[in-house]
C-alpha positions as CSV (number, residue, x, y, z in Angstrom):
1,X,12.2,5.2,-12.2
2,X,10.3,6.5,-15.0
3,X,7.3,5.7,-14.0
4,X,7.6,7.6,-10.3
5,X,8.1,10.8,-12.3
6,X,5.0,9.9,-14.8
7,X,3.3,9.9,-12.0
8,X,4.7,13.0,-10.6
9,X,3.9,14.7,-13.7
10,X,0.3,13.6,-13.8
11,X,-0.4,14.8,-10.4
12,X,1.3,18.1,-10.9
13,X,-1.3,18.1,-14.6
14,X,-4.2,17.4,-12.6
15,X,-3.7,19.5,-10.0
16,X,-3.0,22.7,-12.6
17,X,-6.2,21.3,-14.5
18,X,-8.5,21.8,-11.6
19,X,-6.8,25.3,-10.8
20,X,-7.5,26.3,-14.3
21,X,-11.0,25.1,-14.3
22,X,-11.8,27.1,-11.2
23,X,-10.8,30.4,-12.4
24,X,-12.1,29.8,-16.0
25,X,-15.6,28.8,-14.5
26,X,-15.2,31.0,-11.5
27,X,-15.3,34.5,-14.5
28,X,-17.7,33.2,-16.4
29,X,-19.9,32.7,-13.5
30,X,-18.9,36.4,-12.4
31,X,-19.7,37.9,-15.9
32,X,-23.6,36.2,-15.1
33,X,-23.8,37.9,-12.7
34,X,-23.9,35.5,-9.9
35,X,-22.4,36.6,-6.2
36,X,-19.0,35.4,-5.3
37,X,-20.6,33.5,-2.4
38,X,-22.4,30.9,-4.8
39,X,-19.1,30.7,-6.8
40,X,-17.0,30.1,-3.5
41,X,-20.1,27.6,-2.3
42,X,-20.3,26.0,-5.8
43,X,-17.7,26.1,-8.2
44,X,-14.9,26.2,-5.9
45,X,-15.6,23.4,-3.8
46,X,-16.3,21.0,-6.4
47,X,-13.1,22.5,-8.5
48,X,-11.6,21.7,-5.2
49,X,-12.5,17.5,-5.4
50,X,-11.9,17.8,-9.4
51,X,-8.6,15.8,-9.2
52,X,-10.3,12.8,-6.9
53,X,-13.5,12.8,-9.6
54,X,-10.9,12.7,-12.4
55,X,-8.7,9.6,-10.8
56,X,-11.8,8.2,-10.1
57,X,-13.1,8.2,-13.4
58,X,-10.3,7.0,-15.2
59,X,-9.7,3.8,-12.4
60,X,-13.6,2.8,-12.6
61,X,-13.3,2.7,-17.0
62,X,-10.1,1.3,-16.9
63,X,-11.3,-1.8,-14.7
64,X,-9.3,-0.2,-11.2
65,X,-12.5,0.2,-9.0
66,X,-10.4,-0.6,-6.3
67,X,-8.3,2.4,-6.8
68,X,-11.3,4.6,-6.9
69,X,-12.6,3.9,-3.6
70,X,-9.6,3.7,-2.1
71,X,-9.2,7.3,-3.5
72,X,-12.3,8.7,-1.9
73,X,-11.5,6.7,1.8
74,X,-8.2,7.9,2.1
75,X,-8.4,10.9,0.7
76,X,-10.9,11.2,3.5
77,X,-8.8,10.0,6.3
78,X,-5.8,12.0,5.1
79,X,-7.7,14.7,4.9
80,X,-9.1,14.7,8.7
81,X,-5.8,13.1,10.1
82,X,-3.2,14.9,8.8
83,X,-4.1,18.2,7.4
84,X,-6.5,19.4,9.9
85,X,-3.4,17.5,11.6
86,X,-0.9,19.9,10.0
87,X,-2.8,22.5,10.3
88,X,-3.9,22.6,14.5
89,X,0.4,22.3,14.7
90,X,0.5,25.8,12.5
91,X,-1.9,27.5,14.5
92,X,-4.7,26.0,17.0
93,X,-8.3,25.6,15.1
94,X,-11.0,27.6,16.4
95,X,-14.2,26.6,14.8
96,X,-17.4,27.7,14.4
97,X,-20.8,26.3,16.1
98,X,-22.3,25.7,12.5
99,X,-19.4,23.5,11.9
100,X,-19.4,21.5,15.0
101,X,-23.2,21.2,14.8
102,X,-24.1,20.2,11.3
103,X,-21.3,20.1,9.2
104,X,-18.8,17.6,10.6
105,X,-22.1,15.5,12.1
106,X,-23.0,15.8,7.8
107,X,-19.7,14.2,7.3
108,X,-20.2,11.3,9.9
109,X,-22.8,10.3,7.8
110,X,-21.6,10.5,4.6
111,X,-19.2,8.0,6.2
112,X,-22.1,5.7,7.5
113,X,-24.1,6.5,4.4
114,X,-20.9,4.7,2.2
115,X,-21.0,1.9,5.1
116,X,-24.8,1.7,4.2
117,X,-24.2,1.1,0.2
118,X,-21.7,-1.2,1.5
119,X,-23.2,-3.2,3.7
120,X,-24.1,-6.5,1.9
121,X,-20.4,-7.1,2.6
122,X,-21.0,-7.3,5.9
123,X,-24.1,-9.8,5.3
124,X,-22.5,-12.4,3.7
125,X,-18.4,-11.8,3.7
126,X,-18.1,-11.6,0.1
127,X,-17.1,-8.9,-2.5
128,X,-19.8,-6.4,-2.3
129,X,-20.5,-3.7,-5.3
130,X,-22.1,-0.1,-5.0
131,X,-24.4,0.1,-7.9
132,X,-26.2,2.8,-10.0
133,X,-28.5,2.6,-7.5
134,X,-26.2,3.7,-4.8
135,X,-25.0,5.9,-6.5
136,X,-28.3,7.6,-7.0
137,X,-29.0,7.4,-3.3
138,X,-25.2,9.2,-2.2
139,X,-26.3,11.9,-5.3
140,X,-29.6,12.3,-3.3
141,X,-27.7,12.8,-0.2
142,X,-25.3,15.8,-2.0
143,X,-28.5,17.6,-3.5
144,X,-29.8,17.8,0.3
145,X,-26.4,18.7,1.6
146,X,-26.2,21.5,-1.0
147,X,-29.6,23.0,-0.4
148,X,-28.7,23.1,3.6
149,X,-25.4,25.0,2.7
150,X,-27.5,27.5,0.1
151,X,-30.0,28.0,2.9
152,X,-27.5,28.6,5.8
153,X,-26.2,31.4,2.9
154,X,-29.5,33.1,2.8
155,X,-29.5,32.6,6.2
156,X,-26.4,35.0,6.7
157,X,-24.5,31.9,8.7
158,X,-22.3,31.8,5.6
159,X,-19.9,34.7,5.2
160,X,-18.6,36.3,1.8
161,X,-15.3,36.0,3.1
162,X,-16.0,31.9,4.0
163,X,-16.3,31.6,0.7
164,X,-14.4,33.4,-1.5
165,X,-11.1,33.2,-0.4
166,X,-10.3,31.6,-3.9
167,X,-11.5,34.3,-6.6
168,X,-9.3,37.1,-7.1
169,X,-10.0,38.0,-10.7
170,X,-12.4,38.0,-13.7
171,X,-10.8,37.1,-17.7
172,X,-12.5,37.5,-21.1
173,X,-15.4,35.0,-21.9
174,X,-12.9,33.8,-24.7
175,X,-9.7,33.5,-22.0
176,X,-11.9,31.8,-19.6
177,X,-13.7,29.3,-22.1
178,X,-10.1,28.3,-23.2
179,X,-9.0,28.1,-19.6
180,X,-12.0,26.2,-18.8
181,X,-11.3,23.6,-22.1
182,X,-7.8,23.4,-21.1
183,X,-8.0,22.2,-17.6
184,X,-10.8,19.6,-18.3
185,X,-8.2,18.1,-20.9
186,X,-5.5,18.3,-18.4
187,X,-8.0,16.3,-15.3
188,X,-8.8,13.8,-18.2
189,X,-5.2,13.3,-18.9
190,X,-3.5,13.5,-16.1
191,X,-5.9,11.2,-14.2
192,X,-5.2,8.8,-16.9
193,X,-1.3,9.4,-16.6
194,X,-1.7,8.6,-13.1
195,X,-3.7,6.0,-13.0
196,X,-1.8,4.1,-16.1
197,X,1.5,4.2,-13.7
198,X,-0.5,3.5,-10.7
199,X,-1.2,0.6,-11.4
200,X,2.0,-0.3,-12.9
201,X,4.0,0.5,-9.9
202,X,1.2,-1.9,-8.0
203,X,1.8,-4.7,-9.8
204,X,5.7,-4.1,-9.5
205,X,5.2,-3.8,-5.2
206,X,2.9,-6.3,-5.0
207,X,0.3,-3.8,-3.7
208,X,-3.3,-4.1,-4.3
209,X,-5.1,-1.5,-6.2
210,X,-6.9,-0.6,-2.9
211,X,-3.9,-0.2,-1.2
212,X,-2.3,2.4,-3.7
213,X,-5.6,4.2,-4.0
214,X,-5.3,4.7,-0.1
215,X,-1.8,5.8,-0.1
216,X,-0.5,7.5,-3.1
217,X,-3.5,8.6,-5.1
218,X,-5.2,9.9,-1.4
219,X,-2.4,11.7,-0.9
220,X,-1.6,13.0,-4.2
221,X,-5.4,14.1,-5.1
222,X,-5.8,15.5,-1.8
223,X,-2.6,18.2,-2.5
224,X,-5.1,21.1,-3.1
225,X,-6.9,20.7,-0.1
226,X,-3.4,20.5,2.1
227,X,-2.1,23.7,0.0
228,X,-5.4,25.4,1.1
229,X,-5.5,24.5,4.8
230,X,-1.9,25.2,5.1
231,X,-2.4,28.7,3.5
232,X,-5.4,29.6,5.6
233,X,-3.7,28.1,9.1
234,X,-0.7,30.7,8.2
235,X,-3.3,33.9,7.8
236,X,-5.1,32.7,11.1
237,X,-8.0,31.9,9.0
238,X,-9.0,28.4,10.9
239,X,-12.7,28.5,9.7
240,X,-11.3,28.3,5.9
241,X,-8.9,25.6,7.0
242,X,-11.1,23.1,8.3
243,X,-14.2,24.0,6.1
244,X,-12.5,23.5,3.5
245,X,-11.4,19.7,4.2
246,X,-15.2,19.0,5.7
247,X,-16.3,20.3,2.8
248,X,-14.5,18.1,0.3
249,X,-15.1,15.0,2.4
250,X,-18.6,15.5,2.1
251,X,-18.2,16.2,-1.9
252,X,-15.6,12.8,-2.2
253,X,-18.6,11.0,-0.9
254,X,-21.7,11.9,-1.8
255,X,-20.6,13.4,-4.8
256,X,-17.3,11.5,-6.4
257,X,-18.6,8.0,-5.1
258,X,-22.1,8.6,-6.2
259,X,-20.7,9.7,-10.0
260,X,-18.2,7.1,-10.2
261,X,-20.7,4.3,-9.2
262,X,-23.1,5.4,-11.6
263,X,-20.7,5.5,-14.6
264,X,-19.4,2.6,-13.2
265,X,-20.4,-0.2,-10.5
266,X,-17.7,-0.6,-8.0
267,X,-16.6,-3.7,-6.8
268,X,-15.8,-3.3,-2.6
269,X,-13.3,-5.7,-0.6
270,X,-14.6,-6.6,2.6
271,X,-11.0,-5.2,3.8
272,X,-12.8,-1.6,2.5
273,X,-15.3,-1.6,5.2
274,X,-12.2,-1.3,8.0
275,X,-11.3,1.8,5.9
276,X,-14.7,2.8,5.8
277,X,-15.1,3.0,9.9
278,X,-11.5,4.5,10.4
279,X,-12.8,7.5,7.8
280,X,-15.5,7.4,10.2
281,X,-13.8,7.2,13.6
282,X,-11.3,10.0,12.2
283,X,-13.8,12.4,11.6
284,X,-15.9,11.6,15.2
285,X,-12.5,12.2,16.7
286,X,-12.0,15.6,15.1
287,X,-15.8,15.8,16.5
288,X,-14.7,15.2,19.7
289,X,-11.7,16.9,20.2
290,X,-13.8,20.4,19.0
291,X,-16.2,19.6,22.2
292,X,-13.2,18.8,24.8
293,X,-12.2,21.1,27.4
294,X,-10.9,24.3,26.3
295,X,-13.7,25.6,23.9
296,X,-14.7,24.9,20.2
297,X,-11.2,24.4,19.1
298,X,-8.4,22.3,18.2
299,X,-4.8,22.8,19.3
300,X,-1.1,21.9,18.9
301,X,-1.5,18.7,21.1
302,X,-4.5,17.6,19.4
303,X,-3.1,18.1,16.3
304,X,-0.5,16.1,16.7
305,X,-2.3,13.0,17.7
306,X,-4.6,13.0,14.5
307,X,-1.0,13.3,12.5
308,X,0.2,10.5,14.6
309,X,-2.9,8.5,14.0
310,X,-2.5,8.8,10.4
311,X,1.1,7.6,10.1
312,X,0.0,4.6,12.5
313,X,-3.2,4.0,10.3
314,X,-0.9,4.1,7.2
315,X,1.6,1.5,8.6
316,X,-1.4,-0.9,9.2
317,X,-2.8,-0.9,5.5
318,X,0.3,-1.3,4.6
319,X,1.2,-4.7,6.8
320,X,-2.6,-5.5,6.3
C-alpha cells in the first residue's frame, strides 16, 4: 500500500514542480521584456511536457528505458484518445485550418519519425536501441517544428490569446528564481519517487516496465495536459483544448525522446513498434474525424469513440 501513495505523492510533486517552473520562468521572461506570445509558445509548452522529461530522465539513468518510451507512446495515445476524447463529450471541438493542415499532419510524423529511429527492429526482429544519433535527428526535427510555429506567430496565424491562456501574473526576480529552483528540485524528485515505486509495483504485478510506462506513468504525466483541456472545453475554448495536446505530442517526441536518447540510448522491444503505429493511427483518426461530414470539428459521438478506443487499446497491452 505504501508504495501506491509514494507514487501518488510523486506525481502530485511533479506535477506542482512543473507549475512552479512555469510561472517562475514565465516572470522572468516578462521582466526581459519578451511578449507573452513567445512565453505561451515557449516556456509554457515545454513546462507543459516537464513531468514526461523528468520521468523520463530518471527511468533512462536508473536502467528503466523501457519505462521511458513507454512514457512518451502512451502519454501520446492517452493524450489523443481520451482527452481530446473527454474533451469533444464536454463540448464538440471546432478547430482551426492551421491545425488540421500542419499541425496534427506535424504530429503524424513525429510518430513515423519515432517508427524511423526504430526501424532496425523491424529489419531483423530483435531489440532495437535509439541512439545519440537519433536523438540528434528527433532534436533536428523540434528545432524545425519550432521555427514553423515562431513563423506562423509573425505571421499573425498565432493569436495572443492561443497562447497565453497560462500567464496571469509577474513575481520578483528573487520570488521567481526561488520558484524556478524549487520546482526543478521537485521534477528531479518526484520523477525519482515515481519511478523508484514504479518499478517496484512492476516487479510485484508481474508487468514489464513498458507496460507501466504505458499505463500509469502515461497517465499520471499527462495530468496537466487533461487539467488544461478540460478547463478550456468548459470556457468553449476548443482551439486551446486540442492545441494544447498536439502540441505536447509533438514536444514528447521530438523533444523528450530526442533528450532522453541522448543522455541515454534506449533499448526498444519489438512489442514498442505496435505502440508506435496505434500513437500513429490515433492521431490520423483525430485527422480524420476533423475532415468528416459536418465541418472542421469533433463532436460528442466522435468523442466518445476515441475514449472507447483508448479503454479497448488499454485492455490489449495489458493481455498482450
Amino acid at each position: 500500500m505504501i508504495h501506491y501513495l509514494l507514487l501518488l505523492v510523486g506525481f502530485v510533486i511533479l506535477i506542482a514542480g512543473a507549475d512552479y517552473l512555469v510561472k517562475g520562468a514565465s516572470s522572468i521572461a516578462k521582466k526581459l521584456n519578451i511578449s507573452d506570445l513567445i512565453i505561451g509558445l515557449t516556456v509554457v509548452s515545454i513546462g507543459t511536457s516537464a513531468p514526461e522529461l523528468s520521468v523520463n530522465i530518471m527511468a533512462s539513468l536508473e536502467g528503466s528505458a523501457g519505462m521511458a518510451i513507454g512514457n512518451v507512446v502512451g502519454s501520446n495515445i492517452f493524450n489523443f484518445l481520451a482527452i481530446i476524447g473527454i474533451a469533444a463529450l464536454i463540448r464538440p471541438i471546432n478547430l482551426k485550418s492551421s491545425l488540421i493542415k500542419i499541425e496534427i499532419p506535424y504530429a503524424i510524423l513525429a510518430s513515423a519519425a519515432l517508427l524511423f529511429v526504430t526501424a532496425d527492429v523491424l529489419l531483423d526482429g530483435k531489440e532495437g536501441v535509439i541512439n545519440r544519433s537519433d536523438g540528434l535527428i528527433l532534436l533536428l526535427f523540434f528545432s524545425i517544428f519550432l521555427y514553423y510555429v515562431f513563423l506562423s506567430a509573425k505571421k499573425g496565424e498565432i493569436k495572443e490569446k492561443d497562447a497565453t491562456e497560462h500567464l496571469t501574473k509577474t513575481y520578483t526576480v528573487g520570488i521567481s528564481l526561488i520558484m524556478i529552483a524549487g520546482g526543478l528540485a521537485a521534477l528531479i524528485f518526484g520523477g525519482d519517487i515515481i519511478v523508484d515505486h514504479a518499478t517496484i509495483l512492476a516487479r510485484q504485478w508481474g508487468f514489464s516496465d513498458n507496460l507501466i510506462g504505458l499505463t500509469i506513468l502515461a497517465v499520471g504525466t499527462s495530468l496537466p495536459e487533461l487539467a488544461t483541456s478540460v478547463v478550456a472545453a468548459l470556457r468553449g475554448n476548443s482551439d486551446i483544448a486540442i492545441g494544447n495536446v498536439v502540441g505536447s505530442n509533438i514536444f514528447n517526441i521530438f523533444f523528450i525522446l530526442g533528450v532522453s536518447s541522448i543522455i541515454f540510448p534506449l533499448p526498444v522491444a519489438p512489442e514498442s513498434i505496435a505502440d508506435g503505429l496505434v500513437a500513429a493511427a490515433a492521431t490520423a483518426l483525430v485527422l480524420f474525424f476533423a475532415h468528416r461530414g459536418r465541418g472542421q470539428r469533433i463532436d460528442k459521438l466522435e468523442g466518445l469513440i476515441l475514449i472507447a478506443s483508448y479503454f479497448f487499446y488499454t485492455i490489449y497491452i495489458i493481455l498482450r
